[in-house]
LUMLUMMI-957473 format. One record per residue (C-alpha): chain; residue number from 1; x, y, z; residue in one letter. Coordinates in steps of 0.05 Angstrom, whole numbers. Layout:
% residues N
+-------+-----+--------+--------+--------+-----+
| chain |   n |      u |      v |      w | res |
+-------+-----+--------+--------+--------+-----+
|     A | NUM |      X |      Y |      Z |   a |
...
+-------+-----+--------+--------+--------+-----+
***
This chain:
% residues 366
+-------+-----+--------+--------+--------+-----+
| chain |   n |      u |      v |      w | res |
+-------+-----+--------+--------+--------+-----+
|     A |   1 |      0 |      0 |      0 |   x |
|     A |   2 |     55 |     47 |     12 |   x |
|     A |   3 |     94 |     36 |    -41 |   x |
|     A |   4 |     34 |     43 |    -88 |   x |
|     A |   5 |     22 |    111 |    -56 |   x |
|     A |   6 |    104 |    140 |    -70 |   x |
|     A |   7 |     84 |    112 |   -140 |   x |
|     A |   8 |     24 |    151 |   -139 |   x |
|     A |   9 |     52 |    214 |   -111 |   x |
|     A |  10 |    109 |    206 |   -172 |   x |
|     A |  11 |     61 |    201 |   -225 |   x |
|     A |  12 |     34 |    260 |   -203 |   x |
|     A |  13 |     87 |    296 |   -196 |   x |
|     A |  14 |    120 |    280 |   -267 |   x |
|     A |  15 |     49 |    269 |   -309 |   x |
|     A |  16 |     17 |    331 |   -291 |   x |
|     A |  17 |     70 |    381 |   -312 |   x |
|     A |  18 |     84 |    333 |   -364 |   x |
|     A |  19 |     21 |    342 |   -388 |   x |
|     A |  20 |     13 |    417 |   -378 |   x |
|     A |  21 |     78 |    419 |   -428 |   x |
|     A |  22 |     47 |    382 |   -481 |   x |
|     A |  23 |    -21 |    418 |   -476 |   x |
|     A |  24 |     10 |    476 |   -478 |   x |
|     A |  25 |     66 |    475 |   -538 |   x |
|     A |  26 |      6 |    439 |   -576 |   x |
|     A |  27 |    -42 |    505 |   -563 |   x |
|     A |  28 |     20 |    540 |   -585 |   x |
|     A |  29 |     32 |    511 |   -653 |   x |
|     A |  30 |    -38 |    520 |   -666 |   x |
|     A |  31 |    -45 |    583 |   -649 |   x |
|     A |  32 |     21 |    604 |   -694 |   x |
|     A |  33 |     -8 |    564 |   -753 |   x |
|     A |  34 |    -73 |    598 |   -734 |   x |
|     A |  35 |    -37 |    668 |   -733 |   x |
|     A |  36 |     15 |    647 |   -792 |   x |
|     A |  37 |    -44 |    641 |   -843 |   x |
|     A |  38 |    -84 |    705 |   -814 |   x |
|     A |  39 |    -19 |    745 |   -831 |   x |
|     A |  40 |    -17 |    706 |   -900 |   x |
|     A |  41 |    -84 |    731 |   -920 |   x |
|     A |  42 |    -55 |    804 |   -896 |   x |
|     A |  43 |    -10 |    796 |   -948 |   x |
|     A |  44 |    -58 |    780 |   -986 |   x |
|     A |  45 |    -94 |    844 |   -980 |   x |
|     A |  46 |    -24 |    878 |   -995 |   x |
|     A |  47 |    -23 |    839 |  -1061 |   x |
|     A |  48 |    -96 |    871 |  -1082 |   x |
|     A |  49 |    -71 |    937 |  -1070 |   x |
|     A |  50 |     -5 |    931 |  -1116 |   x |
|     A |  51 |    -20 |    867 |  -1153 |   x |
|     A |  52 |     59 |    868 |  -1187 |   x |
|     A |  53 |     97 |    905 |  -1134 |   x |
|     A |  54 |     72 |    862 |  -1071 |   x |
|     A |  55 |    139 |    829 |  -1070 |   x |
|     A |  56 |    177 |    892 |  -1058 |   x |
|     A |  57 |    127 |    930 |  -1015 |   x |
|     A |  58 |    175 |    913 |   -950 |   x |
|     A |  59 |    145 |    981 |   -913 |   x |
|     A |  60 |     74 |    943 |   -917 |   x |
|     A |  61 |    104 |    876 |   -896 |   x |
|     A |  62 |    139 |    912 |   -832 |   x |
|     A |  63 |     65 |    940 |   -818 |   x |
|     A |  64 |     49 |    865 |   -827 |   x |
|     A |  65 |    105 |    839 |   -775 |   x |
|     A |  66 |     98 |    897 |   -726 |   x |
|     A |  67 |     15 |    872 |   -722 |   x |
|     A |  68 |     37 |    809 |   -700 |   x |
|     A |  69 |     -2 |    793 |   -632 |   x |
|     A |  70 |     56 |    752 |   -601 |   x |
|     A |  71 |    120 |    788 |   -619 |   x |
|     A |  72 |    161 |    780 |   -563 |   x |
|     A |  73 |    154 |    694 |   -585 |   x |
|     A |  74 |    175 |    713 |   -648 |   x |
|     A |  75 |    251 |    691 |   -674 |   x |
|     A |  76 |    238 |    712 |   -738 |   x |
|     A |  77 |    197 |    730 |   -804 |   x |
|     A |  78 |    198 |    711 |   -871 |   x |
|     A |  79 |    161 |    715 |   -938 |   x |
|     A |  80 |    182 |    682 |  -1007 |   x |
|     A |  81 |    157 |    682 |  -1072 |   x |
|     A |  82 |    132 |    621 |  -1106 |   x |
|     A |  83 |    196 |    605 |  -1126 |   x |
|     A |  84 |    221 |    599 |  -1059 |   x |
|     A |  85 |    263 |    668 |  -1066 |   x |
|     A |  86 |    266 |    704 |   -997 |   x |
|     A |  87 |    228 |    774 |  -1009 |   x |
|     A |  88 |    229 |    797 |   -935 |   x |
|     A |  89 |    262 |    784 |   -875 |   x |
|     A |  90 |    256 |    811 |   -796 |   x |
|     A |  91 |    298 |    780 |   -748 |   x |
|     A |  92 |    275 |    798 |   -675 |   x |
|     A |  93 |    323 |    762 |   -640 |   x |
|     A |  94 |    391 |    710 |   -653 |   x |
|     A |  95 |    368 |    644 |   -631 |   x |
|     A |  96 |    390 |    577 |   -674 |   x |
|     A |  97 |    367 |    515 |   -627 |   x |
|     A |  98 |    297 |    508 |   -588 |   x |
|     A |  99 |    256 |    532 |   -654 |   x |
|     A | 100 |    191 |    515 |   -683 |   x |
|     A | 101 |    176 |    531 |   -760 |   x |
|     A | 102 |    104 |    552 |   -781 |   x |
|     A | 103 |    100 |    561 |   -860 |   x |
|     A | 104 |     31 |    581 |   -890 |   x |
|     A | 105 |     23 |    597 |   -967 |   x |
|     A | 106 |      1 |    658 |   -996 |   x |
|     A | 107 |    -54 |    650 |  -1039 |   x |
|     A | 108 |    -91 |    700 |  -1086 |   x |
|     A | 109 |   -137 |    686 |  -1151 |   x |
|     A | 110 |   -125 |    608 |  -1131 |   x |
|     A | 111 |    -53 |    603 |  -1149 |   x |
|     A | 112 |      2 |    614 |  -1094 |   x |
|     A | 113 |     45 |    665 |  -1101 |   x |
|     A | 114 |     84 |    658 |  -1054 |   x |
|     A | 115 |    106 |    636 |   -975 |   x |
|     A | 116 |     97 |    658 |   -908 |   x |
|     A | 117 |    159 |    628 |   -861 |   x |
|     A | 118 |    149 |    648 |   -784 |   x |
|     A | 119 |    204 |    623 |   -726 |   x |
|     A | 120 |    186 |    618 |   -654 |   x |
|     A | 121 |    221 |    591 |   -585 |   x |
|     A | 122 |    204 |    535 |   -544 |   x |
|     A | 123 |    249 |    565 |   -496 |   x |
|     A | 124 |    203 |    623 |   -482 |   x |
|     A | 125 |    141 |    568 |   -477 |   x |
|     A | 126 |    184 |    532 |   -421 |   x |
|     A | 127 |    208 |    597 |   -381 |   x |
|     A | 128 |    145 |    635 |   -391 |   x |
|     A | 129 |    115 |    563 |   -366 |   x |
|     A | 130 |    157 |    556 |   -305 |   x |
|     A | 131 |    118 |    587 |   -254 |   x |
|     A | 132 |     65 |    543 |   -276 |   x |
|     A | 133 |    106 |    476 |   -286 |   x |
|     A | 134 |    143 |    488 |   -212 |   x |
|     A | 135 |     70 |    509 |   -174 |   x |
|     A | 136 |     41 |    435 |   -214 |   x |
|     A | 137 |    110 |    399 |   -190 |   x |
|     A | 138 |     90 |    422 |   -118 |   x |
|     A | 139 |     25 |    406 |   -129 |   x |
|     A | 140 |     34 |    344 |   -147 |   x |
|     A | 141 |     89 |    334 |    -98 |   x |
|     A | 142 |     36 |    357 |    -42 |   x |
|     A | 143 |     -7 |    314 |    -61 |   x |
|     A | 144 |     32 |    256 |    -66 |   x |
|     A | 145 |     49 |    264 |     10 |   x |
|     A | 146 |    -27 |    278 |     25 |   x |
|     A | 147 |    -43 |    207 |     -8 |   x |
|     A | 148 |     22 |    177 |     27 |   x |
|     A | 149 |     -3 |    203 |     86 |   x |
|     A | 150 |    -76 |    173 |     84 |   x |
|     A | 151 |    -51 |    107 |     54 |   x |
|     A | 152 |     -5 |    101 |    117 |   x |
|     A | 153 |    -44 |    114 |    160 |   x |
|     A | 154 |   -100 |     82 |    140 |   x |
|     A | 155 |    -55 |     19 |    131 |   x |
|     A | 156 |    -37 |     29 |    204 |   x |
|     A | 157 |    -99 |     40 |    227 |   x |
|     A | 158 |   -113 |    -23 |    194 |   x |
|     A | 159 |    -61 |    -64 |    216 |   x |
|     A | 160 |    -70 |    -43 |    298 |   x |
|     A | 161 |   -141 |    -66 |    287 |   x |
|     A | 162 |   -125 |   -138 |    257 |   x |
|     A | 163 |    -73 |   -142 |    319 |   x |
|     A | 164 |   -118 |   -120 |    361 |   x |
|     A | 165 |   -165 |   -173 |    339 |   x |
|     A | 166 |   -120 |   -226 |    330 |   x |
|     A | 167 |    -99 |   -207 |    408 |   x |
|     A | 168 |   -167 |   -210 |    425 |   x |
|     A | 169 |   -178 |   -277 |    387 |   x |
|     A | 170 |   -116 |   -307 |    427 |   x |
|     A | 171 |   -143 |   -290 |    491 |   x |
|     A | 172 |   -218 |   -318 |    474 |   x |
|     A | 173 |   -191 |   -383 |    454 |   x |
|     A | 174 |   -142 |   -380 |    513 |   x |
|     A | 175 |   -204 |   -369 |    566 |   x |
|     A | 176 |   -244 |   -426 |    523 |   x |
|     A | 177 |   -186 |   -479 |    540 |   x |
|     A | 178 |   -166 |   -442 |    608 |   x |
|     A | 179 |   -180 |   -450 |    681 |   x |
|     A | 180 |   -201 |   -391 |    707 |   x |
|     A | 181 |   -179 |   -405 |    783 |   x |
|     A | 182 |   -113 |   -440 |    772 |   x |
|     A | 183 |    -95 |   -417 |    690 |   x |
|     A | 184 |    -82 |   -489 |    665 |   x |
|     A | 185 |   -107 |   -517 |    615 |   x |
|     A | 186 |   -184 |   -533 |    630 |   x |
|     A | 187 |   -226 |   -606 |    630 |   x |
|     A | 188 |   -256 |   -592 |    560 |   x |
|     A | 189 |   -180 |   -573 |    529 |   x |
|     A | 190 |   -155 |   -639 |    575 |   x |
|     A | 191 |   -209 |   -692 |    544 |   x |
|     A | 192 |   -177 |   -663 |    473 |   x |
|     A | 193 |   -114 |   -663 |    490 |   x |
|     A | 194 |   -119 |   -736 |    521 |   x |
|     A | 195 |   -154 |   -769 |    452 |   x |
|     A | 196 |   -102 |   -731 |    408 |   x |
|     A | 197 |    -46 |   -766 |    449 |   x |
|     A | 198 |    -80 |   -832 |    439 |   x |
|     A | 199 |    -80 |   -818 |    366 |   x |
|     A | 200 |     -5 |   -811 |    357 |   x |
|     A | 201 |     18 |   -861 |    408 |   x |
|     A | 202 |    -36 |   -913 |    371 |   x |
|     A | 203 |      1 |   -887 |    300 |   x |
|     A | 204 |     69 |   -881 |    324 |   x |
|     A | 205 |     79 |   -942 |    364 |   x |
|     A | 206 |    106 |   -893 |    421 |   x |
|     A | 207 |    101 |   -888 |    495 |   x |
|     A | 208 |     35 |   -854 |    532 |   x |
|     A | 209 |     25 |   -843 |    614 |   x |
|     A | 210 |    -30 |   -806 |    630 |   x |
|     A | 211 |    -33 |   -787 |    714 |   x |
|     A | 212 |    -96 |   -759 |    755 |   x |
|     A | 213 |    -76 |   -729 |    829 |   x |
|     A | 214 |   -115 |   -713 |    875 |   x |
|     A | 215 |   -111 |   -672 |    941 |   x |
|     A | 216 |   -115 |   -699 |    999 |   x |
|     A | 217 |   -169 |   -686 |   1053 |   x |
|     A | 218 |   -181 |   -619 |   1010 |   x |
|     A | 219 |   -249 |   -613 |   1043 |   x |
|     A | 220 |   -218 |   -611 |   1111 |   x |
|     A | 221 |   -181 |   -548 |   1083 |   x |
|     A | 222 |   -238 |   -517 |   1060 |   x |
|     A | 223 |   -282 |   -519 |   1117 |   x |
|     A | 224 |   -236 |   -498 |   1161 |   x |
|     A | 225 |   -206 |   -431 |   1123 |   x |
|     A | 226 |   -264 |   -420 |   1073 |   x |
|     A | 227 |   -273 |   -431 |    995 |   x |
|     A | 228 |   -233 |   -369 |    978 |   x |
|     A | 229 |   -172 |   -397 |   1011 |   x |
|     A | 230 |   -182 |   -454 |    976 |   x |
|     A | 231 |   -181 |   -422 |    920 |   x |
|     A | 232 |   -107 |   -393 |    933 |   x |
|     A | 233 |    -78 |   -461 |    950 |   x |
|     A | 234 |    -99 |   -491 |    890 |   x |
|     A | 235 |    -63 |   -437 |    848 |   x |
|     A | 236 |     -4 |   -442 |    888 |   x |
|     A | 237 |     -4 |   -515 |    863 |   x |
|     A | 238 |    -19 |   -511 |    803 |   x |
|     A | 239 |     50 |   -460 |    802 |   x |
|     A | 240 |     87 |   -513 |    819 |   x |
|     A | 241 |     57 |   -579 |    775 |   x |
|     A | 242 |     75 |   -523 |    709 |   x |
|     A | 243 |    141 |   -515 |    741 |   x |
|     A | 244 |    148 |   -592 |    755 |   x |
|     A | 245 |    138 |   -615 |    675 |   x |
|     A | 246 |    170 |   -614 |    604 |   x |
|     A | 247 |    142 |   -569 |    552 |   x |
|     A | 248 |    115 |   -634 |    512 |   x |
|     A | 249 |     82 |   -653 |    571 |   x |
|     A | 250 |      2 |   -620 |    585 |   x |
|     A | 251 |    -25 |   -598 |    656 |   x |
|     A | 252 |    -89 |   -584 |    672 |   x |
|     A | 253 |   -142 |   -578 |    727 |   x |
|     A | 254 |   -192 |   -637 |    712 |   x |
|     A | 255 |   -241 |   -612 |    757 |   x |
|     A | 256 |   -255 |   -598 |    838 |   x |
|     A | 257 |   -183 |   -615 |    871 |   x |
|     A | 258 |   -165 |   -661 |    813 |   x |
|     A | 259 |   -108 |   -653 |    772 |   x |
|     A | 260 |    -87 |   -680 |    701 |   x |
|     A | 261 |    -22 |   -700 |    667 |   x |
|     A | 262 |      0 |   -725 |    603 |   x |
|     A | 263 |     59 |   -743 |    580 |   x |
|     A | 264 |     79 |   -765 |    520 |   x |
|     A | 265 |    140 |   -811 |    500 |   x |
|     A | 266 |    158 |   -834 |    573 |   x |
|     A | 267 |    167 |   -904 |    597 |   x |
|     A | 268 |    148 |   -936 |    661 |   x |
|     A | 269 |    201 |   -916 |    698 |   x |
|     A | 270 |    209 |   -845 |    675 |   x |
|     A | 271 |    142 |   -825 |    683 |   x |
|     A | 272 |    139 |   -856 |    748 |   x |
|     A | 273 |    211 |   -816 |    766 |   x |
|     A | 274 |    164 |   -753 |    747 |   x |
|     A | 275 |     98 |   -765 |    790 |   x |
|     A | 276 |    151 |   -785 |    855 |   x |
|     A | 277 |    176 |   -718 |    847 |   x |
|     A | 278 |    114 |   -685 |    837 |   x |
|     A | 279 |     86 |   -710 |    897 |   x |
|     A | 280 |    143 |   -704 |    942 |   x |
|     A | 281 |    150 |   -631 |    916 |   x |
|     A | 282 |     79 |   -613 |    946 |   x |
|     A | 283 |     91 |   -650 |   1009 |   x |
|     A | 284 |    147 |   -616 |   1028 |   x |
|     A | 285 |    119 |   -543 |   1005 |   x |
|     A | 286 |     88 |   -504 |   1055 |   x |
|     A | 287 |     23 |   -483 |   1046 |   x |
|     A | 288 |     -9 |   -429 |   1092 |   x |
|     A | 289 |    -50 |   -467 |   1133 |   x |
|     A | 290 |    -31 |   -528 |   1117 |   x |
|     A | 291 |    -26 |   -544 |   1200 |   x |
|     A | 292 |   -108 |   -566 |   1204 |   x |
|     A | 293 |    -89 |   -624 |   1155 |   x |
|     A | 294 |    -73 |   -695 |   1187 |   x |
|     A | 295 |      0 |   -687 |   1185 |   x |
|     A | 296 |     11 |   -609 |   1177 |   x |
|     A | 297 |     17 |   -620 |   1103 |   x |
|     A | 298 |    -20 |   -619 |   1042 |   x |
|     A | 299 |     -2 |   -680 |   1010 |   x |
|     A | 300 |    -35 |   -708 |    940 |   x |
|     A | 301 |    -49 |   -778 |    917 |   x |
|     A | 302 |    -41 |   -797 |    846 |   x |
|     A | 303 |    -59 |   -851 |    789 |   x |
|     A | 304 |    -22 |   -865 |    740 |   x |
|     A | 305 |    -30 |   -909 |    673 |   x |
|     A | 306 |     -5 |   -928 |    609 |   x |
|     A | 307 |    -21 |   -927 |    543 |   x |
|     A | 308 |    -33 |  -1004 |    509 |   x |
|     A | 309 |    -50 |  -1019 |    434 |   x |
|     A | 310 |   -124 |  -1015 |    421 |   x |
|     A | 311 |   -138 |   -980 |    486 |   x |
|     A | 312 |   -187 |   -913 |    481 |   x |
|     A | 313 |   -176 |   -848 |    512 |   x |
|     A | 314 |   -231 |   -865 |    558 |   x |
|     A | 315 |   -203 |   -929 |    574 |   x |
|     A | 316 |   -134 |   -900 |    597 |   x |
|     A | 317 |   -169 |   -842 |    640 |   x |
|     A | 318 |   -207 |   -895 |    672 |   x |
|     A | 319 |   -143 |   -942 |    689 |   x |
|     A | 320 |   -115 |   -880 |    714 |   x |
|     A | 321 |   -183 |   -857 |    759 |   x |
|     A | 322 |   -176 |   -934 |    793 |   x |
|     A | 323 |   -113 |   -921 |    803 |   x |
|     A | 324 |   -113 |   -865 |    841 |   x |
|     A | 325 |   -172 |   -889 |    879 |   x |
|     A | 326 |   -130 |   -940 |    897 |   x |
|     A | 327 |    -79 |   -905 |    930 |   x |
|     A | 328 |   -135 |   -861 |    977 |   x |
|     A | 329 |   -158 |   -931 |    986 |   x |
|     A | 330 |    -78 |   -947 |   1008 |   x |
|     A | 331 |    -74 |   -884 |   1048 |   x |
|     A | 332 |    -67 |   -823 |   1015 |   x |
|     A | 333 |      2 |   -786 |    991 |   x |
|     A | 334 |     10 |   -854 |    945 |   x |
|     A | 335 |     27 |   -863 |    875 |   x |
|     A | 336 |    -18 |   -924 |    850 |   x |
|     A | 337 |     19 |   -959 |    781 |   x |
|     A | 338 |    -38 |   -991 |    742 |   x |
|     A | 339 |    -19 |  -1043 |    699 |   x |
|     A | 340 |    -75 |  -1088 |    668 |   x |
|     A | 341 |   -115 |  -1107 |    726 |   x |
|     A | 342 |    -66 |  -1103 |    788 |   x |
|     A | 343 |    -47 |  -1042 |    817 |   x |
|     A | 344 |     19 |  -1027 |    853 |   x |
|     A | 345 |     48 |   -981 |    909 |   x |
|     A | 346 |    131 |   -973 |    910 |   x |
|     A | 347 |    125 |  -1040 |    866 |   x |
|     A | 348 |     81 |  -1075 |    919 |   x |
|     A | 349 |     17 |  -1104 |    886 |   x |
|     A | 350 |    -48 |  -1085 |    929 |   x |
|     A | 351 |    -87 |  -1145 |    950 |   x |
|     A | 352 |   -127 |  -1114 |   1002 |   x |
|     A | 353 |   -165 |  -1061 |    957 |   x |
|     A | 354 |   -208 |  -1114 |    920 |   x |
|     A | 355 |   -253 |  -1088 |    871 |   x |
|     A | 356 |   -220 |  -1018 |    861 |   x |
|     A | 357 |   -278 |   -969 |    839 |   x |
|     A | 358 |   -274 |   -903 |    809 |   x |
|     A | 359 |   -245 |   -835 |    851 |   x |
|     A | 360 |   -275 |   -790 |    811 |   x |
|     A | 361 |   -344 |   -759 |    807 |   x |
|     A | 362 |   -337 |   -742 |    728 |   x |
|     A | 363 |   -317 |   -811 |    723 |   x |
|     A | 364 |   -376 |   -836 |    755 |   x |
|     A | 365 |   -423 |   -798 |    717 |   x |
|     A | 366 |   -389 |   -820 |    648 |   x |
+-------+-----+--------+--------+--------+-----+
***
């Protein structure tokens, strides 16, 4: 847009004097050939008064040349007979280059008798012009910044508003995949996120462990110091759970006190390595107010599953729900391994447990 607007404003600039020069020497050549054959029929005239001395009648043809309505453009003057003889001369001015010929016969009883030769200057077109060719220049100059101007800024004007929307758009589809209380990623963006991580692990052949914690005696918490502190301690964990994983691995609040992570392209024993860490890293944080918990702590308890051939995204976030009911079941501040129908605790399996059901109310309600 800008660039079409400097074009513009040179166009301008160059085509309209431009143009004002050619209008103007062509009004000029047709008013001399205009003028050149109004003086030939003067002669003319001359010739009816002294039929066989017209050609030597040089007082009458000064008369002639001294009528002339545009001297002071006039070079010079000449007339010839028919046979191309010069008769009469008058030389205003010496001036050999820049010169424009206007030659218009003399005619009288239909037979020409002879030739009317007049000179004039394109210099004087240009400098009588100049005033007029500099004031278009600016003109055109002027206007080329005016259009410049309104291009620019219409093309900024333009381009804040598609940031600003753009902005805007980021932010809308960050608040429709964001938890407002703790700013991961929400349940809605998690159930995505969990089927499009089945989808390459099922067409890669690669590693998936999906985890669910889960805070422990959260209620207790919540009675005791109110919803709004709740609130707070929930944040502060979610802090540390985004400061706890990998950029190719997604954390999000599931929903309540529940907590959800995928990771992609971990084996058993790393992703275990990773939910250890995770829950000894809240443990040993201190939460204000922690001291009404059993303990003085707030501790989590967490499920964790993998990914098998053929399994669904529902399947694994159900493995992963038993699994962490399993380890409230065990006694809280556990990480529960699922793996086919057993369930383990620091590689012990859990016999007591029995039919292990599902920890979470979305799950139950599936």
């Amino acid at each position: 847009m800008l660039v079409l607007a400097v074009i513009v404003g040179i166009i301008i600039s160059v085509a309209v004097p431009a143009t004002y020069c050619i209008l103007m020497l062509r009004e000029r050549m047709q008013d001399s050939k205009l003028h050149g054959e109004l003086l030939a029929d003067s002669v003319v005239l001359a010739i009816q008064d002294n039929e066989e001395l017209w050609r030597y009648d040089i007082p009458r043809f000064m008369d002639i040349g001294n009528r002339w309505r545009n001297q002071e453009h006039i070079v010079s003057m000449r007339v010839y007979d028919d046979n191309r003889q010069l008769l009469f001369e008058k030389i205003n001015r010496a001036e050999s280059f820049a010169l424009f010929t206007t030659r218009a016969p003399i005619v009288f009883n239909a037979s020409i008798e002879g030739y009317l030769e007049i000179q004039e200057s394109y210099l004087d077109l240009l400098v009588n012009s100049g005033i007029t060719l500099f004031f278009f220049s600016l003109l055109g100059f002027l206007l080329g910044r005016v259009i410049y101007r309104i291009v620019a800024s219409a093309e900024r004007i333009t381009r804040e508003a598609v940031d600003e929307l753009t902005v805007s758009q980021k932010r809308l589809q960050k608040m429709a995949v964001t938890d407002a209380k703790t700013q991961l990623y929400n349940a809605t963006y998690l159930f995505s996120a969990v089927k499009d991580a089945v989808e390459l692990a099922r067409s890669t052949d690669g590693f998936l462990k999906l985890a669910i914690l889960d805070l422990d005696y959260f209620k207790k918490y919540n009675d005791f110091h109110g919803h709004v502190a709740g609130d707070t301690i929930l944040a502060e964990l979610a802090d540390l759970l985004r400061q706890s994983v990998r950029p190719s691995e997604i954390v999000g609040r599931f929903g309540g006190e529940e907590f959800l992570v995928i990771m992609p392209n971990l084996d058993d024993t790393a992703a275990l390595s990773l939910v250890q860490r995770m829950r000894t890293m809240i443990a040993e944080h201190v939460f204000p107010g922690a001291e009404v918990l059993p303990g003085g702590h707030l501790t989590v308890s967490i499920g964790l599953a993998s990914y098998y051939p053929g399994m669904s995204s529902t399947e694994l976030m159900n493995q992963a729900d038993r699994a962490l009911y399993a380890a409230k079941e065990a006694g809280r501040n556990q990480v529960c391994v699922v793996s086919g129908r057993d369930f383990f605790i620091n590689g012990i399996k859990l016999v007591s447990v029995g039919n292990i059901a599902f920890a979470s109310k979305t799950f139950r309600e599936m």
